[in-house]
Structure formats: C-alpha cells, structure tokens
N, C-alpha and C positions, 0 to 999 in steps of 0.2 A: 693452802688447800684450794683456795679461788680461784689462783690462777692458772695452778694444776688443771683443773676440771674445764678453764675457761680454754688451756692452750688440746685436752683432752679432744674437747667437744670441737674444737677448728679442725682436730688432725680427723675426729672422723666424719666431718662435712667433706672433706677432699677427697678422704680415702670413700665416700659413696658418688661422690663427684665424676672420678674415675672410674668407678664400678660405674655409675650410671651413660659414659661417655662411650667406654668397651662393648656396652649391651647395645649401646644404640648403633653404633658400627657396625657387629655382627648383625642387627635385624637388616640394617641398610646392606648391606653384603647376599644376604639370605634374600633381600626382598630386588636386588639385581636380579639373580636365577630366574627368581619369578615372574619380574618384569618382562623377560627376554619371552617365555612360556607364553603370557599373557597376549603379549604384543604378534607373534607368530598364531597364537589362537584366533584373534580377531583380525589378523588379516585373511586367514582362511574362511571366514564368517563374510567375508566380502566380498571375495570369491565366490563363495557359493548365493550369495544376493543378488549373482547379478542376474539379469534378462535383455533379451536383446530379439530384435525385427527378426521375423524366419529368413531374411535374404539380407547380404550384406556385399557390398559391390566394394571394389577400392581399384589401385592404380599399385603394384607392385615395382618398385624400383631397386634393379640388381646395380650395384659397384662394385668393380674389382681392379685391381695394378698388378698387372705383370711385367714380367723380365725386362728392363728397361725402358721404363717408366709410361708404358704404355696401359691404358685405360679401355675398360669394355663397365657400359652402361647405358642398359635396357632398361623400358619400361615395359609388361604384361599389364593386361587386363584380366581382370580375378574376381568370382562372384564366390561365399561362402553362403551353402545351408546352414543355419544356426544350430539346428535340431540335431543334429547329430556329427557338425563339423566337417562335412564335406566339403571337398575347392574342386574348383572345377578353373584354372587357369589358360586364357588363349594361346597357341604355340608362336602367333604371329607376336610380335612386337609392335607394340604402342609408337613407339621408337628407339633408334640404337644407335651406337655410334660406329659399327660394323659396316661395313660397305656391301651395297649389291654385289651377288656374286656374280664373277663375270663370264656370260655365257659361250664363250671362246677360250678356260681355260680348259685343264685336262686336269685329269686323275692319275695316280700310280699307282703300282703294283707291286708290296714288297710280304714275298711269301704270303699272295692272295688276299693281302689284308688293304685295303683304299688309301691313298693317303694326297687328300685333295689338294691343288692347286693353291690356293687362298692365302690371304694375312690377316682372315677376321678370327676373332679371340671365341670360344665354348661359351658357353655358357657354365660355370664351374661345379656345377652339382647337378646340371639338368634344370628342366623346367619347372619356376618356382612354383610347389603346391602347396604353401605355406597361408595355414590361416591367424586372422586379425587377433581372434579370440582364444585363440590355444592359451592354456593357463598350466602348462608343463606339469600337472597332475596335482596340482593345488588343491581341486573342488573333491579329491576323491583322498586328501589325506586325513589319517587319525591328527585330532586334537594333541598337541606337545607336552599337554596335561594329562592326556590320558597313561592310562596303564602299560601299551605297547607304542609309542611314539616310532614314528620312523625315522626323526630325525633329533640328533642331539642338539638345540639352539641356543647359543650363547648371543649375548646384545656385545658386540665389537663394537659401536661408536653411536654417536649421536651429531649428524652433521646437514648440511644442506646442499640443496639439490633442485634447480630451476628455482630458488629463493623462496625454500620452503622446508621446513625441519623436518627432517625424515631419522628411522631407525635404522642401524644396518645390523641385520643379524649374521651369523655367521652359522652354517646347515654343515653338521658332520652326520653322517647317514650311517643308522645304526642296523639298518638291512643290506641288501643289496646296491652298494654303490653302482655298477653297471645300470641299475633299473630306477633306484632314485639318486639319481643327478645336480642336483639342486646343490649349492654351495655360499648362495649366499640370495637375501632377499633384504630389499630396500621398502622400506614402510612409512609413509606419509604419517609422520606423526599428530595429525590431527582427525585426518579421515581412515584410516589404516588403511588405505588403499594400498597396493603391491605397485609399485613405480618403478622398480627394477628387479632383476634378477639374474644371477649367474651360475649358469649352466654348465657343465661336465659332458658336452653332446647336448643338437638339438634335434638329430636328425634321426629316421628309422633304421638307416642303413650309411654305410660308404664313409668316406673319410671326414666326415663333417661330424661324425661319433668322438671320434675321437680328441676335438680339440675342444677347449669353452668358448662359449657365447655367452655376449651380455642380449640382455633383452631389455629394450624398454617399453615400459606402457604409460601412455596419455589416455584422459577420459575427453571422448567427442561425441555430442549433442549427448550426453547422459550415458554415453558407453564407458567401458573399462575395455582398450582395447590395444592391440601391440604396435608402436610406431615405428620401430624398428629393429633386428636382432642384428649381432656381429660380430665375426673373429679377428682378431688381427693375427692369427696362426698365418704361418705360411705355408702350403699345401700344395705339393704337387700333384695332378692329376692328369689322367689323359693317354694320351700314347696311342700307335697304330701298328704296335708289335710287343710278342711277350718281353717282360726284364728278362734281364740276361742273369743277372742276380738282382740278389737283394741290398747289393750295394750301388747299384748302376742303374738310374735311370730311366723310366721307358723311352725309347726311343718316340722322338715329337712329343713328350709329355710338355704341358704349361705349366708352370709355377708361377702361382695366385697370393702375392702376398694383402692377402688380408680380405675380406668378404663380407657385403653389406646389404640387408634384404630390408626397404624401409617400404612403407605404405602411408599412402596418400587419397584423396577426393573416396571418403567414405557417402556410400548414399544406400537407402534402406530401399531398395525396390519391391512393391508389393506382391507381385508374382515374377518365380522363374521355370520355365519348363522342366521339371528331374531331368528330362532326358538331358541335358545338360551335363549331369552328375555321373550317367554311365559310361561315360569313356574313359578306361583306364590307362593313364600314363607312364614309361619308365621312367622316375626320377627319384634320385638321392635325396632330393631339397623339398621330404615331406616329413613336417613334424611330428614325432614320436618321443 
C-alpha cells in the first residue's frame, strides 16, 4: 500500500507539473497580444510628448537613378513652422547635379505641348515639401487597447537596429486602409521611441500614394525627427503628351528607379517671417 500511494503521489506531481507548464504557456501566449498592444500604446505616448522650437530649418537631400544608371541629386533649403507643420521649401537648389541650362538651346512643339532641349533629370514628384516632424498620424491615433483600435498590432520580431533592441510591430488597419497606411512600426525597446516606419503612401496626392516608404527617424539635440523617407518602387513619371494607352508609356516619361528624400544641418531659428509660409506650390512630394 506504501508504494502504491508513494508511486500515486509522483504521478500526480507530474500530472500538476504539466498542468502547471500548459497554464504558463498560455498566459505567456496571452501576455505576447498584450505585449504588442502595450508597446504600440507607449510608443504613441511618445509621440504625442514631443515639443519642438516654433521654427525648424534643415537641408533636404533628393536621390534618384534613372534609365541607365544615371543620377539626379539635389539639395533645397527648407524651413518648417512647428505649430501647425507648415514647409515652406526654396525652388532654387542648394546644389545639383543637373547642368545649367543652356541658353542657346531650343524648345519643341509636339501638338502644342513644350518639350525642351535638355539632358537634366525632373525632379520626381516636384518640389520637396516634405517636413522633419510629420509623425504619419501617430499623435491623433486611438490607443490599441482601446475599444475602437484603428489598427490590429501584432509583435513580428525583436531584433536590432543602429545597435540597439527595438520592436517590430506589424499594423493591419482595421478601418480604412486608403487613410490609415501604416504597416509596420519599429520601437526602440528601451525608450519606445518610433525609429522606423512602413508606409502604404506618403504623399497627398500622385504616384508616390501608391507605392511603400520606409521612414526613418533619429532624435537631434532632444528632437524626434525624420532622417530620411524612401521607395525603392520603380515609377515612371512624366511625359510631354497624353498616353496613347494604358499600356504605353508617356511619351519622354522618366523612369525613377527608387527615391530618396533625407534631411540634414537641423537648426532652430528664433524668428521666421509667415509670409514665408504664403506661397503655395504645385508638388506631389507633400506629406499626407
């Protein structure tokens, strides 16, 4: 009967062993969901902490390769209002790799539309009016915990990044994917800072909707701010007469394989004149 009871009482140490092993699995399982929830919460809490100088100046650097291996990179001069994110970008270039134009070429005329002389490359979406601080609608989302969540977030990995453990979520949008875009966000696992993010479009309008960007952000002198966004899409744009179809090309369209908008020499200038801020420009290349 002793041994009975002695071999009784081992089987059910194991048998709670087990049971105690399965329970802890599922909470660990359970407490992933919530981790991801968690971690998407307080990065948006970071977000919305930040503050920043009413004026913010930088140096806007475009890179792009076209058709045979040729390169067009510009740099603009760029001041942003903080207060309510306005750019106000110079048309001139800083510098380019574009050549003066040359004042002895000519122009053509094909079915009244221009179609100039030149071997200098567009600029691919227009003139960049892209600001440092755009946070692609981070500071205006519901919490992941809340009741109406905009977006489903799941934790995909835990890895590093500039030598630093960061989260990678993974953003399924449970509203309007047209309007929330967002696909995936990279979280500084110590400070929940937002260090990357992958975008579905960055742009208001034009062909720059339709392809992803990553975005990265760096923090400089105590900012959270964007270093640089970029598609490695390939995009054709352009042209100086209607498609003929939709299978065919515009005629003198450029094809931009890949597009790079990074920023540099951040400085906090105390005053800038608004009027600055009233001239409106046509260009693709502003964040929305």
């Amino acid at each position: 009967m002793r041994i009975r009871a002695v071999v009784f009482a081992g089987a059910l140490a194991a048998l709670c062993a087990v049971t105690s092993a399965s329970q802890a699995s599922a909470r660990q399982a359970n407490n992933s969901l919530n981790d991801a929830a968690e971690i998407f919460d307080r990065a948006l809490a970071f977000v919305r902490a930040q503050n920043y100088p009413p004026y913010l100046t930088s140096v806007i650097t475009v890179s792009t390769q076209i058709k045979g291996g040729r390169w067009l990179v510009e740099q603009f001069s760029s001041v942003c209002r903080t207060r309510d994110d306005r750019v106000s970008t110079a048309s001139t270039p800083l510098s380019t790799t574009n050549h003066a134009n040359n004042p002895y070429g000519f122009t053509l005329k094909v079915k009244g539309l221009a179609v100039p002389d030149t071997s200098n490359i567009d600029e691919p979406l227009g003139l960049p009016e892209i600001s440092p601080i755009y946070d692609f609608g981070l500071a205006k989302l519901p919490p992941a915990t809340s009741s109406s969540p905009a977006y489903d977030v799941s934790l995909l990995e835990k890895t590093v990044l500039h030598g630093r453990d960061v989260y990678v979520l993974n953003l399924t949008p449970l509203l309007d994917a047209k309007v929330y875009r967002l696909r995936e966000m990279w979280v500084d696992a110590a400070t929940f800072a937002v260090v990357r993010l992958i975008s579905e479009g960055a742009f208001r309008s034009g062909p720059g909707t339709t392809v992803a960007w990553t975005i990265n952000y760096t923090i400089n002198h105590g900012h959270w701010l964007i270093s640089d966004e970029a598609t490695a899409a390939s995009l054709l744009l352009g042209g100086y007469a209607p498609p003929v179809n939709s299978y065919v090309a515009l005629p003198g369209a450029t094809r931009y394989d890949g597009i790079t908008y990074s920023f540099s020499n951040f400085e906090s200038p105390k005053t800038v004149s608004d009027l600055v801020f009233l001239e409106s420009r046509s260009s693709q290349a502003v964040q929305e």
